[in-house]
C-alpha positions in Angstrom: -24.6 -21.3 -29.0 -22.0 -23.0 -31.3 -20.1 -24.3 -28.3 -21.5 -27.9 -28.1 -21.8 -28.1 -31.7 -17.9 -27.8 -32.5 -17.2 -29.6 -28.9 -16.0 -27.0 -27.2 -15.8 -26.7 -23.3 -16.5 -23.2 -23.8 -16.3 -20.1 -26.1 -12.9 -19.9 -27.8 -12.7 -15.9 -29.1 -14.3 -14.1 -25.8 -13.2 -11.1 -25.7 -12.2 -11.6 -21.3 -8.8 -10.9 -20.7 -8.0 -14.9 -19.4 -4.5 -15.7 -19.4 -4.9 -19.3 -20.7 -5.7 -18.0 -24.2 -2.5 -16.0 -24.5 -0.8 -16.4 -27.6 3.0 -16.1 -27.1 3.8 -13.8 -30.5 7.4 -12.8 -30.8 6.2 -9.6 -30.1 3.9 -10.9 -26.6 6.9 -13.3 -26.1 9.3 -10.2 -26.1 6.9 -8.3 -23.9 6.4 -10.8 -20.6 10.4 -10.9 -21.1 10.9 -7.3 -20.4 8.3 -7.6 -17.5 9.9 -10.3 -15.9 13.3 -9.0 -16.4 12.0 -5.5 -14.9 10.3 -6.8 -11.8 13.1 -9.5 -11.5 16.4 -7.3 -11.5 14.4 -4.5 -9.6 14.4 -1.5 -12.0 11.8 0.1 -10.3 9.7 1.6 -13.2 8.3 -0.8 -16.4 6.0 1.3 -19.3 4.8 -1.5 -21.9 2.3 0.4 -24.2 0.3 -0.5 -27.3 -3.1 0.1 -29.4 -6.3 -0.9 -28.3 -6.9 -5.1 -28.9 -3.2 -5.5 -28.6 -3.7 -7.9 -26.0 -2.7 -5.9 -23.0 -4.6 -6.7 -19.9 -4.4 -10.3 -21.1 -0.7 -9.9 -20.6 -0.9 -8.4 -17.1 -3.0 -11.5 -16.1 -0.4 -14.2 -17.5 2.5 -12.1 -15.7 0.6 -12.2 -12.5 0.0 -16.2 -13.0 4.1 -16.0 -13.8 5.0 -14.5 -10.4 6.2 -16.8 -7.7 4.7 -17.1 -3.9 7.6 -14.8 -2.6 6.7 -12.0 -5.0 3.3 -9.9 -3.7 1.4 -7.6 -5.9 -0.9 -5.6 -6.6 -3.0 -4.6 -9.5 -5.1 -1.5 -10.5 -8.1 -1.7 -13.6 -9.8 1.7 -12.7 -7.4 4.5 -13.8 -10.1 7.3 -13.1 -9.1 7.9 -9.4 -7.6 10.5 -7.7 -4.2 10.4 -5.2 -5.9 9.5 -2.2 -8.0 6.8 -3.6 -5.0 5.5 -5.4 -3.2 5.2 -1.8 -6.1 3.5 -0.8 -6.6 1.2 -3.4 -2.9 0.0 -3.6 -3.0 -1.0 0.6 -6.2 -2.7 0.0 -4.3 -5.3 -2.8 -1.7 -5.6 -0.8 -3.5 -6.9 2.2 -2.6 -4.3 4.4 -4.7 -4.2 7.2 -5.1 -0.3 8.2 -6.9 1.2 11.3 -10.5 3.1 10.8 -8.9 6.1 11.9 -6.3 6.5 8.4 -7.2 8.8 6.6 -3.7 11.2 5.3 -1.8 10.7 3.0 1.1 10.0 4.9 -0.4 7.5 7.3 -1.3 5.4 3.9 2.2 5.9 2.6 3.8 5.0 5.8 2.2 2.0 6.5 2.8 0.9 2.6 6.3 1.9 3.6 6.6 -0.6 6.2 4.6 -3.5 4.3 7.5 -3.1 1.7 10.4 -3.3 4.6 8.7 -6.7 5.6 8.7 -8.1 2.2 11.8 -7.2 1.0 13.3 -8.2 4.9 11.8 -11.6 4.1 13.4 -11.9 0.7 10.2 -10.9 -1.5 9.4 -8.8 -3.8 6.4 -6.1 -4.4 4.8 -5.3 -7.7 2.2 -2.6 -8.7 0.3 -2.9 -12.1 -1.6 0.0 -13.3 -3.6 -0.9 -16.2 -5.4 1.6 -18.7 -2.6 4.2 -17.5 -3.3 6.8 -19.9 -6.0 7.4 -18.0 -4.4 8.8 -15.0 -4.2 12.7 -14.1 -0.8 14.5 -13.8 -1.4 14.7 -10.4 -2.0 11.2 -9.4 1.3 10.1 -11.8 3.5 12.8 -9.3 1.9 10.5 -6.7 2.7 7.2 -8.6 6.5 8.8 -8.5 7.0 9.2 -5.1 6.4 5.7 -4.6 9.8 5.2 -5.8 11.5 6.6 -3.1 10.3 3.6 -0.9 13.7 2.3 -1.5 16.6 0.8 0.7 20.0 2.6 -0.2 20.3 -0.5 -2.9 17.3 -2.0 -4.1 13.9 -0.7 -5.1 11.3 -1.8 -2.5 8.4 -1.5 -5.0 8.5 -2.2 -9.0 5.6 0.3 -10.4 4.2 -1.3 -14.2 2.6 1.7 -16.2 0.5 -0.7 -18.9 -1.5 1.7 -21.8 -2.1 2.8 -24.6 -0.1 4.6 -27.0 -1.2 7.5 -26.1 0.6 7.0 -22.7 3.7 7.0 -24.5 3.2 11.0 -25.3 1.4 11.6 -21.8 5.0 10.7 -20.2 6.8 13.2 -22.5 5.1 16.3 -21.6 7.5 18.6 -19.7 5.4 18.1 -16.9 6.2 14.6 -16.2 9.9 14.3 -17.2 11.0 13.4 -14.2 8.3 10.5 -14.3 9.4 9.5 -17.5 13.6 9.5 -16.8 13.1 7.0 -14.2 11.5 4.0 -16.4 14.1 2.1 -16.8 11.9 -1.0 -18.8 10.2 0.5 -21.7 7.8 -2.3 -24.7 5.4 -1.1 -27.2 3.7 -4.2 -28.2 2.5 -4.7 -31.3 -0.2 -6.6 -33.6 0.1 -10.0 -34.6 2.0 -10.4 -38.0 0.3 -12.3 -40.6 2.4 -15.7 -40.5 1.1 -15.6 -36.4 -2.3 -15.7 -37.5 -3.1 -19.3 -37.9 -1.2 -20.0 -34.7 -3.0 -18.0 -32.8 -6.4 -19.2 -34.2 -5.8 -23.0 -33.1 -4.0 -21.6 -29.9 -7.7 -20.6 -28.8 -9.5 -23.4 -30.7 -7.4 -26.2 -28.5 -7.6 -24.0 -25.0 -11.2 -24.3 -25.7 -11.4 -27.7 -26.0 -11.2 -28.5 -29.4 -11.2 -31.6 -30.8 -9.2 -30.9 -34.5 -12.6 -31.5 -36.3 -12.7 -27.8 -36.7 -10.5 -26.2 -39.9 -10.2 -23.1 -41.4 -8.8 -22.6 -44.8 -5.8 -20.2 -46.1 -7.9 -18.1 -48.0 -9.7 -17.3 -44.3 -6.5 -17.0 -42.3 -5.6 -14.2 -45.4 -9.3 -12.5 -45.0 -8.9 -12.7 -41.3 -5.5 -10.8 -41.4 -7.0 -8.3 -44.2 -9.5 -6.8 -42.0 -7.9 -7.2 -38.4 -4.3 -5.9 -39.4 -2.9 -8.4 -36.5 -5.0 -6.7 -33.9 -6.4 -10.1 -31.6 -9.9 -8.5 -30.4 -10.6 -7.7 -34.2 -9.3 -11.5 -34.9 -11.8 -12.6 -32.1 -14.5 -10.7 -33.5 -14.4 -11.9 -37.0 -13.4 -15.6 -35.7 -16.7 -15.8 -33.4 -18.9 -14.5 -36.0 -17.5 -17.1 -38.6 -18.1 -19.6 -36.0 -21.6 -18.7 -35.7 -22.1 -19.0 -39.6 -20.3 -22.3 -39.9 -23.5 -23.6 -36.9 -26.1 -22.1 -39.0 -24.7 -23.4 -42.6 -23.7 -26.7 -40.5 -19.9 -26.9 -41.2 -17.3 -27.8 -39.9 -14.9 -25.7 -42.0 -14.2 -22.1 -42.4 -14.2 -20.6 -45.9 -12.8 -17.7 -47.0 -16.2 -16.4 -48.2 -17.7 -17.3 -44.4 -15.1 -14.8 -42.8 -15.7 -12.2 -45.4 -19.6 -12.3 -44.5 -18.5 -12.4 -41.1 -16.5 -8.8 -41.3 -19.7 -7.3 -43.4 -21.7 -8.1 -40.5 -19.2 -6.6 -37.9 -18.8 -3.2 -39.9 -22.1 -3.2 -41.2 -23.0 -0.6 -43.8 -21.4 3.0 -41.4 -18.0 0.7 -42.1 -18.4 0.3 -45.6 -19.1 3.9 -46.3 -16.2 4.7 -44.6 -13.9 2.3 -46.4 -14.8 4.1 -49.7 -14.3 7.8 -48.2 -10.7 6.7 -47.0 -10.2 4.5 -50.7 -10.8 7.9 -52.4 -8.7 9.6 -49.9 -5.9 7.2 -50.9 -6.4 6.7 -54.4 -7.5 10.5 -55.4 -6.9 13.2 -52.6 -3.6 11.9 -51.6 -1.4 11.8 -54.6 -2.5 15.3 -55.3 -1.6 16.3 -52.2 1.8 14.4 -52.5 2.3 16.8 -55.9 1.6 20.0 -54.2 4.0 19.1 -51.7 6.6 18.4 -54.7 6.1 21.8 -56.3 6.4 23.7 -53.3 9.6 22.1 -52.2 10.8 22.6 -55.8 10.1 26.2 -55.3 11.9 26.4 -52.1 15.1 25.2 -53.6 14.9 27.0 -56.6 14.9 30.7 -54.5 17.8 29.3 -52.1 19.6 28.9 -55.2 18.7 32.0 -57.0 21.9 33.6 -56.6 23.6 30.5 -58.1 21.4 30.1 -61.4 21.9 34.3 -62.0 25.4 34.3 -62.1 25.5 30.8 -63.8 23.5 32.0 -67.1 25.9 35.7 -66.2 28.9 34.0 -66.8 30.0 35.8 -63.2 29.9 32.0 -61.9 32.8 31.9 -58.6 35.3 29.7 -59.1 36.7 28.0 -56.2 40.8 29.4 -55.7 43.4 26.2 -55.6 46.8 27.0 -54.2 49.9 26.9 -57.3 53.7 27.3 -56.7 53.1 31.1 -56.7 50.6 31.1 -54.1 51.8 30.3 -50.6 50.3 27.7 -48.8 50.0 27.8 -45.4 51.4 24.5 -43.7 48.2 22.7 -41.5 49.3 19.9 -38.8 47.8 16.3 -40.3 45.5 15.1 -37.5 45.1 11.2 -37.7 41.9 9.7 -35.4 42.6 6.3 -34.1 39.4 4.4 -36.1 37.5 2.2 -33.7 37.9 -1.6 -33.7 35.5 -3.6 -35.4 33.0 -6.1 -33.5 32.9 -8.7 -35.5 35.3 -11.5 -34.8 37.2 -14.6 -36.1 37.0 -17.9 -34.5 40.6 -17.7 -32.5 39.5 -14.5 -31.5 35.9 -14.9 -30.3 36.7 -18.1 -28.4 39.9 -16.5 -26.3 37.4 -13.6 -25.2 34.6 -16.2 -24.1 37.2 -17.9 -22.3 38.5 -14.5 -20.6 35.4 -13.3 -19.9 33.9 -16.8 -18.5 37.2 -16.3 -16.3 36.5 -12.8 -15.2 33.2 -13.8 -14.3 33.5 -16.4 -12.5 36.0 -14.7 -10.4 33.6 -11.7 -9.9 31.1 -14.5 -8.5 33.5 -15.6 -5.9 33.5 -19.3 -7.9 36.4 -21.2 -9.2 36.3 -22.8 -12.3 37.9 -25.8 -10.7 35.9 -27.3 -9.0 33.8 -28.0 -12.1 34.3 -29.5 -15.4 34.3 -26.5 -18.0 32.7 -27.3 -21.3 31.4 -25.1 -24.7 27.8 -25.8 -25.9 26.4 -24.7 -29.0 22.5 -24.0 -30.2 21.1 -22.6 -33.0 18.4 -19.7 -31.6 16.9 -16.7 -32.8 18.1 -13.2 -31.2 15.0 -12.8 -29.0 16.0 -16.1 -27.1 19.4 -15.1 -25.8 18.3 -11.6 -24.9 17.4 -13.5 -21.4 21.1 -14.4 -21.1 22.8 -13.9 -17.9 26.1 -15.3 -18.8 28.8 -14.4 -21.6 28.3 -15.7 -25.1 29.2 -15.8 -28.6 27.1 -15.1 -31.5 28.1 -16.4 -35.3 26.4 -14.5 -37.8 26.6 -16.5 -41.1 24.1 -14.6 -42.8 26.8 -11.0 -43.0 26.8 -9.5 -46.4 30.6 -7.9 -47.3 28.9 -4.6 -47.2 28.2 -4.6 -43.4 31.9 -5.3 -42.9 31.9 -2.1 -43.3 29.4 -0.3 -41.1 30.6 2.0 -38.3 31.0 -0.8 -36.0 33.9 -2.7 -38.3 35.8 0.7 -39.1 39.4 0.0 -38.2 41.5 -2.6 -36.8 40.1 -6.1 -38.3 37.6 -4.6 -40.3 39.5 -6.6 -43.4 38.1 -9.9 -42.3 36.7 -11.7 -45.4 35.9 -14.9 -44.0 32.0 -15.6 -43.4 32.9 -16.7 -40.0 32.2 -13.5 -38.2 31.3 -14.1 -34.4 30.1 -11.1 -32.2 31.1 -11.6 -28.6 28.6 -10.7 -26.0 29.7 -9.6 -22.6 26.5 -8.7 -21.1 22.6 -8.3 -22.1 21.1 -4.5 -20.7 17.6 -3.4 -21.6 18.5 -1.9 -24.4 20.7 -4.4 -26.1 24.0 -6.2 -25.7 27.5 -5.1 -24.5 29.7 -6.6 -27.1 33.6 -6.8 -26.6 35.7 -5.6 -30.2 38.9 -6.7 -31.5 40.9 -4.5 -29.1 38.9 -5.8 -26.1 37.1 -2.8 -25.3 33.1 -2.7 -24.6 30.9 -1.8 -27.3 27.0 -1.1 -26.9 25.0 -2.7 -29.5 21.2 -2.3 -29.8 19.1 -4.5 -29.6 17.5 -3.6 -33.4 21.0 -4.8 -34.7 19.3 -8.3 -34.2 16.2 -7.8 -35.9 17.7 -8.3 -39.6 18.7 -11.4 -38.2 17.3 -14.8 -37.8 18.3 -18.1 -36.4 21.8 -17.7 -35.3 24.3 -20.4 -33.8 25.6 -19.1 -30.3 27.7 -20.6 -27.8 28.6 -20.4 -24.5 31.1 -21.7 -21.6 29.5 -23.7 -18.5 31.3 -25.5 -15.8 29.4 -29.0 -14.8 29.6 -31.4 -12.4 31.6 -34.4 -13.1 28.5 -36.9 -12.9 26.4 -36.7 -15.8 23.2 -38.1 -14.3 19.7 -36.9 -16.2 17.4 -35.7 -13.5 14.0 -37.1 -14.3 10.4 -37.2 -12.8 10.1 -39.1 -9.3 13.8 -38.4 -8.0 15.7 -36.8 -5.1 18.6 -35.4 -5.2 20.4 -32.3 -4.5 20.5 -31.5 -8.7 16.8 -31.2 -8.5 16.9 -28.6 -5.5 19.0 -26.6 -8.1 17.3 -27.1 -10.7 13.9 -25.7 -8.8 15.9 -22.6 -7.0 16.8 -21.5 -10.8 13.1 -22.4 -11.6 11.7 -20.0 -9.2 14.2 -17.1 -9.9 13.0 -17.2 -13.3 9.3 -16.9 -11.9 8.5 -20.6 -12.2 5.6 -21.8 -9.5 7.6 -24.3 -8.2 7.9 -25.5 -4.6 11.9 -25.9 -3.1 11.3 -29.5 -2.3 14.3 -31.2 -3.8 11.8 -33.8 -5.2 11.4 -34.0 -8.8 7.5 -34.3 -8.6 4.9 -33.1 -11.3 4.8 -29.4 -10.8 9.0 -29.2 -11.2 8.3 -31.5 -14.3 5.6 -29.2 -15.9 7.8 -26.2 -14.9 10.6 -27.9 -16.9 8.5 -28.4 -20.0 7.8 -25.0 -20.1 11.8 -23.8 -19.5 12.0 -26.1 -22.7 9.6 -24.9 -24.4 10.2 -21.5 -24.3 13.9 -22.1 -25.7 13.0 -24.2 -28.1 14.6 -27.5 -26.6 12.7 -30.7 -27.1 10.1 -30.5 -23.9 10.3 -34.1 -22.8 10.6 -32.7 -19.0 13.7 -34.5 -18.5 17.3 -32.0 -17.3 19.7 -33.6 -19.3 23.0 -31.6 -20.8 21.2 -29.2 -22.8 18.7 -28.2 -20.5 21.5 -28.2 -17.8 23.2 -25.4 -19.6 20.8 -23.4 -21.2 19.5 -23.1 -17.4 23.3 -22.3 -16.1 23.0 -19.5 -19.2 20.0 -17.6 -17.9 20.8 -17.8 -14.0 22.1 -15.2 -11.8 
């Protein structure tokens, strides 16, 4: 209704699951990394779980849009089926072509079995995406497990995505399904929008749409819109098209504050409201009595475990604890001294001799000699969720360390005096978890990957080797670089076509790459691009 009026090609806050209205949130950002990195380095199982309107499904659809030609797959909405029907349903997205006469179990899971040979033979890669899996019975999640034994003696024929709610989180606990739930390997709970995202998001869908900028909404709307939907985007959608449709009929082409808050009334309507008061008494009234109770009883508790303690206090008959004097032998107790661990955090002379071992150690390990190349250090300031891509070894300065973490369990020891704010951690490898870091006596340390969250923009550098010719690879050229460039492209899940010609697919593709990583996206492979693609390549 409001669509021509504002200019719009079509509605901006449907509530369809299209990929071009995702909204890459650090959070939805962090997600389609783990995806990728799951389906990409073949670990089999992937869970990404989160509340309902979390924006989900629309995340399934922008992996599948992510996926290159060489990567088949196959993807399940109706999560109310039974094993059989799941066999079924799983050849049919595939392609397979099976005979009228199939009708086992086995005859489904053999010819899936030799689908998988063929594509993996040929270099590809298989990927099943079950969405609304907290849906599925026990029985037909044994079935989903036994998939994973389609496997060579290395690799993993199939990767299996489990994408639900939370609830599928405690679904994959029970006892039942344990050994269902060791074997995911990639695990996400994705979460709401936070309210600095908001306004981002909003525009994101406004310029999708079509928008032309003539449409505005005001701070006061972007607060009331985060008030009511708590980050959640189909609650953001819902309020957004229903301010949209009051801005038509008042004739507007801004969003007030007061517009959104009619908007919610009319989404809750009066059953909403009437709630909202029952759970404001419960907060303001019910709870902190409850919270009291729970005081005294505690109280009481440790009042009767120390009973015996208070009577022989007011007694006088209070023990007192024996020390040793010349008269009393002591009995002579061998000193046992720990060696402390070595701390993680680095100085500069330090930090940059590991980054050159370990650049040396793996470049060995690659069968590559260094060379044969020019080796250079590049620096960039990123935020932690960037480099968790990383394939390569790095270095990480932290320059926001207070003293006190100096002395957290990872600095206990050898080093753990440093004073200087120049503290690097020295990253060997990135896991699913975290980061393998490499401490002062150049052992591995795992770090997880919360250690980062505290953390913001952060200067890390690298070692790359480069060829001698510095030549900037731009739109319209042929050259071997550009092959190179697109083979790292499509490893990273790029639609790009191996043509060795920089045409305009390979320069939208590199747009993106910068994009992502924050470089200036001018589509041109220059030094910095050059490296921070050497950085995340196998």
């Amino acid at each position: 209704m409001y669509t021509s009026y504002f200019g719009f090609k079509e509605s901006p806050f449907n509530l369809t699951p299209d990929p071009r209205y995702l909204f890459l949130s650090p959070h939805h950002r962090e997600a389609l990394d783990h995806l990728l990195y799951g389906i990409n380095e073949r670990k089999g199982f992937i869970a990404i779980t989160g509340g309902i309107g979390t924006g989900k499904t629309t995340l399934c659809r922008a992996l599948l849009d992510q996926l290159d030609g060489f990567t088949k797959s196959a993807l399940i909405f109706n999560s109310f089926i039974n094993e059989k029907e799941l066999l079924e349903i799983i050849n049919q997205e595939f392609g397979i072509h099976l005979d009228p006469g199939v009708q086992t179990k086995k005859e489904y899971i053999d010819r899936l079995n030799q689908y998988l040979l063929e594509t993996f033979s040929g270099g590809g890669n298989a990927v099943l995406l079950i969405d609304e899996a907290q849906n599925l019975s026990h029985r037909v999640l044994e079935q989903i497990r036994m998939l994973s034994n389609l496997e060579t003696e290395k690799e993993k024929l199939i990767q299996i995505v489990l994408v639900g709610q939370s609830e599928l989180k405690e679904l994959l606990a029970s006892s039942s399904l344990r050994q269902l739930n060791e074997r995911i390997m990639v695990r996400y709970e994705l979460r709401p929008l936070a309210n600095m995202d908001i306004q981002g998001y909003v525009e994101h869908r406004l310029v999708v749409a079509g928008g032309r900028g003539n449409l505005k909404f005001t701070k006061g709307a972007f607060k009331a819109i985060y008030r009511y939907s708590q980050g959640n985007p189909r609650r953001i959608n819902a309020v957004c098209d229903r301010a949209l449709l009051i801005a038509y009929a008042r004739e507007t082409y801004s969003i007030s504050q007061g517009m959104v808050g009619s908007a919610i009334k009319e989404i809750r309507g009066d059953i909403a409201a009437e709630n909202e008061i029952k759970g404001w008494f419960w907060k303001r009234v019910v709870s902190p009595i409850m919270l009291l109770l729970l005081l005294i009883i505690v109280a009481g508790f440790a009042g009767w475990s120390l009973k015996e303690h208070i009577f022989n206090l007011f007694s006088g008959e209070e023990k007192v604890a024996m020390l040793p004097t010349r008269d009393t032998p002591s009995i002579s107790m061998p000193l046992k001294i720990e060696k402390q661990e070595a701390t993680i955090y680095l100085d500069e002379k330090t930090s940059l001799a590991g980054l050159f071992n370990l650049y040396n150690d793996k470049t060995k390990a690659d069968g590559n000699h260094a060379s044969e190349h020019n080796v250079g250090m590049i620096a960039f300031n990123i935020e932690p969720k960037y480099f968790m891509r990383f394939k390569k070894p790095f270095r990480v300065l932290l320059t926001h360390l207070s003293p006190s973490e100096s002395a957290s369990p990872f600095s206990v020891g050898t080093g753990s005096n440093l004073i200087s704010s120049s503290r690097y951690l020295l990253i060997r490898e990135v896991t699913a978890d975290g980061v393998i870091a490499v401490d002062a006596d150049g052992e591995k340390r795992e770090v997880a990957r919360d250690f980062f969250k505290s953390y913001g923009e952060q200067k890390v550098s690298w070692i790359y080797s480069y060829e001698d010719k510095k030549v900037d690879l731009i739109k319209g050229m042929n050259a071997p670089g550009v092959l190179n460039v697109q083979k790292t492209l499509k490893k990273l899940g790029y639609l790009v076509e191996l043509t060795g010609v920089y045409d305009n697919t390979t320069f939208r593709c590199v747009m993106k790459f910068q994009n992502y990583f924050g470089l200036s996206p001018d589509g041109i492979v220059g030094p910095r691009t050059r490296a921070f693609l050497y950085q995340v390549s196998d």
